[in-house]
N, C-alpha and C positions, 0 to 999 in steps of 0.2 A: 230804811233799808230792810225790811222783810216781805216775804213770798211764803208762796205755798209751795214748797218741794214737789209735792205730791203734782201740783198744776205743771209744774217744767219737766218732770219724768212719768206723773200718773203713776201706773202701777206697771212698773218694768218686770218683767218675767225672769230669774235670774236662772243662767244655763245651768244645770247639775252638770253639765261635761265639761267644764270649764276644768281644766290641770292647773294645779296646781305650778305658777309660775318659777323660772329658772332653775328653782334649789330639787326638781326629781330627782330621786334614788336611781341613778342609772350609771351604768359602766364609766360614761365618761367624768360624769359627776364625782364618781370615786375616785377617778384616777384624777382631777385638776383639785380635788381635797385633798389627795396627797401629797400632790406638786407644792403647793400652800403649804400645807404642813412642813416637809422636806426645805422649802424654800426661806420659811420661818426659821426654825434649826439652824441651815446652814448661816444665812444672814446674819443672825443677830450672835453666833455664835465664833462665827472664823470670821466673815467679812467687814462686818461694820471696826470691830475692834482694830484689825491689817491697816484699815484703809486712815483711819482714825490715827494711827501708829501709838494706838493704847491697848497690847499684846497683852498686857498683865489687868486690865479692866477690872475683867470677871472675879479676877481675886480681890476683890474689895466686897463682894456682895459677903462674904463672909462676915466682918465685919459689921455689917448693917442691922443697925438699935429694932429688934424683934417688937418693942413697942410700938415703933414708927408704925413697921411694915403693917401690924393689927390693926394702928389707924387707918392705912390707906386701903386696908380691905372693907373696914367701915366705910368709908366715903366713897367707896367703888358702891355700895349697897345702897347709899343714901342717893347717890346718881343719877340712879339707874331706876328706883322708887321716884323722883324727880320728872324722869321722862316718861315714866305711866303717866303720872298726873298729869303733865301735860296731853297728851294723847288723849287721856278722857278731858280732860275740860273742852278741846277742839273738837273731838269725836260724838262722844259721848254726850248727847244734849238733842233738844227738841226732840224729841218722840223717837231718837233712834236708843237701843240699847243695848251693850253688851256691861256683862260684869269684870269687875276690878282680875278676876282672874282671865278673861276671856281678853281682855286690855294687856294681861300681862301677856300673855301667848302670842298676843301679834307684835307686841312691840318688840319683846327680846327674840321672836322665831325674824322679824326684820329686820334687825342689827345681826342676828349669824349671816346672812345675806349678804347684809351688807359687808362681812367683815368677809366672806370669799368674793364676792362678784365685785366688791370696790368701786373706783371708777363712779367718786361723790354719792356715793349710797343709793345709785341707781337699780340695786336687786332687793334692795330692802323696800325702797317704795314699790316697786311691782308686787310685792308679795303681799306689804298692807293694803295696798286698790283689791289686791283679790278677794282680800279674806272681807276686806268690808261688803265687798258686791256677795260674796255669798252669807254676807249675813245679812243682808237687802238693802243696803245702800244703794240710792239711784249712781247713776255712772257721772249728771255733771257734780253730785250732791261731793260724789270721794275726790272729784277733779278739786273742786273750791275749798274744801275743807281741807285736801291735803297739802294746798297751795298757803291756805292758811297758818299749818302746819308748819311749815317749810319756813315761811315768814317771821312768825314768831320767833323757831328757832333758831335764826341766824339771824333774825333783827338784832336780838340780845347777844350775838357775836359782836358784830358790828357796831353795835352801841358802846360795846367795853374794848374795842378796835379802835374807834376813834378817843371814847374820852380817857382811856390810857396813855393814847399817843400823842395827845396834844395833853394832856397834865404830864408827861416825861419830857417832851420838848420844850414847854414852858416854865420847867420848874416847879410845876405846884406838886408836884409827886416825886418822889425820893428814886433817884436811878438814873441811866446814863439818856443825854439828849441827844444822840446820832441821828439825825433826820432820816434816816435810809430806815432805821429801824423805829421811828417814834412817827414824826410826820409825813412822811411817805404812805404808810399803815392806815392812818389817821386819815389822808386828804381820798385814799382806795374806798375807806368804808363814807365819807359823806358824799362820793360820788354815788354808791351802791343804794344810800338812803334818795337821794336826787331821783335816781332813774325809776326807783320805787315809786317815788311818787308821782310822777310822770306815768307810771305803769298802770298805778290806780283813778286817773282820769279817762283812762274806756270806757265808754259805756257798756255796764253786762251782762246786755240784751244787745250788745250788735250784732251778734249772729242772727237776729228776728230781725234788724232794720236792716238786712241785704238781700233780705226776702226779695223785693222791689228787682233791683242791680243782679238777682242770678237770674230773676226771671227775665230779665231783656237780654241779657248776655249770655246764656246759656249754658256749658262747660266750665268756661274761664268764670263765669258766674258762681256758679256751684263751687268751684275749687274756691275761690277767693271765699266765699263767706262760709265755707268751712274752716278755712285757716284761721278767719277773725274768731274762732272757737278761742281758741288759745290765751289771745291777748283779752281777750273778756273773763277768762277763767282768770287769770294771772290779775287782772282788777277785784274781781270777785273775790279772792283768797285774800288780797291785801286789805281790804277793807273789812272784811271777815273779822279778822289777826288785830284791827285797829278798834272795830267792836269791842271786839272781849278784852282789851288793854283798855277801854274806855269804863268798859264795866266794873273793872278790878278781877276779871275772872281769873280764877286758881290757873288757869293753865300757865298763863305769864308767871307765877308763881313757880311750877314744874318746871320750867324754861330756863328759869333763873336761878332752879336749883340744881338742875342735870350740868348746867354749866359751869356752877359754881362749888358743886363737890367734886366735880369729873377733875378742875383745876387744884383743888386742896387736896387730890390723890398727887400731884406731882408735888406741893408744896411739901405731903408729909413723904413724899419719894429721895427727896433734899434734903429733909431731916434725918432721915433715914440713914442717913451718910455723912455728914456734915449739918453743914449751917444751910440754909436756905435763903437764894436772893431775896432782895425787896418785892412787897407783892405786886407792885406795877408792872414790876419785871419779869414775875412770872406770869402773868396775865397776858402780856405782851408778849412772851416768848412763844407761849403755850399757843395761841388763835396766829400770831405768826407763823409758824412752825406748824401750825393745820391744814394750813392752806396747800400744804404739799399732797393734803387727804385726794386732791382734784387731779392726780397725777394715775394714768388706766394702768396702776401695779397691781398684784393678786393679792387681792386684801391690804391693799398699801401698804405692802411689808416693804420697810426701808423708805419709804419717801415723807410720812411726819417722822420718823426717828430721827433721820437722817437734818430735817427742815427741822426740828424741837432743837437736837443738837448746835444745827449750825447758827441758829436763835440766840442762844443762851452764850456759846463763846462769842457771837459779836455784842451782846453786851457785857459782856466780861464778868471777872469779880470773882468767879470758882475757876477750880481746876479742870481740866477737860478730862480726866480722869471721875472728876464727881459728877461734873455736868451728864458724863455718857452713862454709869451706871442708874443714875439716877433718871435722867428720861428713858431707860429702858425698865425700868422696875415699873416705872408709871405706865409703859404702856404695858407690861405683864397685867397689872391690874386692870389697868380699864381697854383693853382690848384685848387680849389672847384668853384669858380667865373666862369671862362671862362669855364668850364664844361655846362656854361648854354648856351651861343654861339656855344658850340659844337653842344651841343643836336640841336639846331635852323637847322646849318649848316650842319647837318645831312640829317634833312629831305628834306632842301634845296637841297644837293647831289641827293640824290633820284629822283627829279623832274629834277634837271640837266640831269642826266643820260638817264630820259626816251624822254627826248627833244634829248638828242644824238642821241637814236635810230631810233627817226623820223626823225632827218636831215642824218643820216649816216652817224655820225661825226667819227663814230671809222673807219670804210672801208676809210674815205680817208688819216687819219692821220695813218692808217695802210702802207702809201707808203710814206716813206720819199725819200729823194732825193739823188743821188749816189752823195758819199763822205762824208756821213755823220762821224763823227766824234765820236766814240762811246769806242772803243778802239781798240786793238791788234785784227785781223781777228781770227775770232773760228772755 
């Protein structure tokens, strides 16, 4: 499964007028950054507690063991160093190159994106496709690799989705068996592995074998083997993702780490306050309770708090008074906090990007080198 990048794109000319995607400095930009902001505020401070009918919530943060809270600033930092490395093992390889700081600029300026525009981190990947193409990433090269991206890091959701859920339904793991919350979970993610793999039997080069069927058909031609774009890109990422897992590549590594301190922020969130459930349980509650990430709120304020919480009392065991301070201190750390590194790292990007233009970093990283390793010839 290798190509020459260089043969599927050649040397793509990349636009300097190309804007900078969704997140402009513009009037309205300010004003739905503030609505977020104000929206943030009011929610997590009057509403969730009302509705919750834990009025007195907030006064437990007082309380909360100052040691904890310095761990889960650690494990927010370990995270989020976790999802660079990822980014660079996927990114970062065959003849393309950006440095470890130039990785950090996109990834954290893509997660503030992501954390206003919401709506499954659909403004975070816009803004990483940009900043690659103007760093001379061919257009199918950031399609495949980002799909790759994507795979990775929610294969390792889903892998710790099902084998939580069926070691808590079955017993081998310590915490409650409720099927709705253990094997329900469980049968969602080996369906989500199934249809992956189904995904990745495209062939992805069929957009070149409808060559043939647009030239006899014409219009409808052309439309159709442009769409098979997609479903070849989406083969292409997964077999990508299944490479570098084959390899031992560091990124699965990054993957497994961003996911696995992003989770020890909420475990030390619970210590923080109390005891802390069973790790299955948090495991389980925490990628349960994610899934609300998919809901088009501004910056998902309120729908994983809201899906963490409702997580955590249906398996019971704490007080919904610990449960609630507790998944909200975890998400202080790993999402409203580094929102402010984002925003830095943003503008940071910005400057990067026009230092590219003057060195003509995108024209040379536009030529990688024959044999690159990308996937199945398209």
């Amino acid at each position: 499964m290798t190509t020459d990048v260089g043969a599927v794109d050649e040397v793509e000319e990349v636009d300097d007028d190309e804007e900078m995607p969704l997140i402009r400095v513009t009037k309205r930009t300010l004003l739905f950054g503030g609505l977020f902001v104000v929206l943030c505020i009011v929610f997590l401070t009057a509403v969730l507690p009302q509705l919750a009918g834990l009025g007195d919530t907030w006064k437990e943060v007082k309380d909360g063991d100052p040691l904890w809270l310095i761990v889960a600033g650690a494990f927010t930092a370990l995270s989020f160093a976790g999802y660079v490395l990822l980014f660079q093992g996927v990114y970062v390889r065959d003849g393309f190159k950006l440095t470890a700081v130039e990785s950090y600029q996109i990834t954290m300026a893509g997660l503030a994106a992501t954390r206003v525009f919401a709506a499954g981190g659909a403004g975070g990947i816009a803004l990483t496709a940009w900043a690659l193409r103007r760093a001379g990433m061919p257009k199918r090269a950031v399609a495949d690799q980002t799909l790759a991206f994507l795979v990775l890091t929610y294969g390792v959701y889903m892998a710790a989705v099902v084998l939580g859920g069926f070691g808590l339904y079955f017993g081998i793991l310590d915490g409650p068996d409720d099927w709705a919350i253990t094997l329900l979970p469980a049968i969602i993610g080996l369906i989500a592995f199934g249809i992956a793999l189904l995904a990745s039997l495209t062939p992805t080069d069929l957009q070149k074998r409808l060559d043939g069927y647009a030239q006899r058909h014409g219009h409808i031609g052309r439309l159709a083997q442009k769409a098979a774009n997609l479903p070849a890109a989406i083969s292409s990422g997964i077999r990508i993702s299944v490479q570098l897992v084959r390899s031992g590549d560091l990124a699965l590594v990054g993957s497994i780490a961003y996911w696995g301190f992003n989770i020890a922020i909420l475990w030390a969130s619970f210590k923080a306050f109390g005891e802390a459930p069973p790790w299955a349980v948090i495991v389980m509650g925490y990628f349960v309770g994610m899934l609300a990430n998919l809901l088009p709120l501004p910056g998902g304020v309120g729908g994983v708090d809201g899906g963490m919480i409702g997580a955590f009392v249906a398996f019971g065991g704490e007080s919904k008074d610990t449960i609630v301070v507790a998944v909200l201190t975890y998400r202080l750390f790993a999402f409203y906090l580094p929102t402010i590194p984002g925003a830095v790292a943003y503008f940071q990007l910005r400057r990067t990007v026009a230092r590219w233009k003057d060195e003509g970093r995108a024209r040379r990283n536009a030529r990688p080198p024959v044999g690159t390793i990308q996937s199945e010839a398209h």
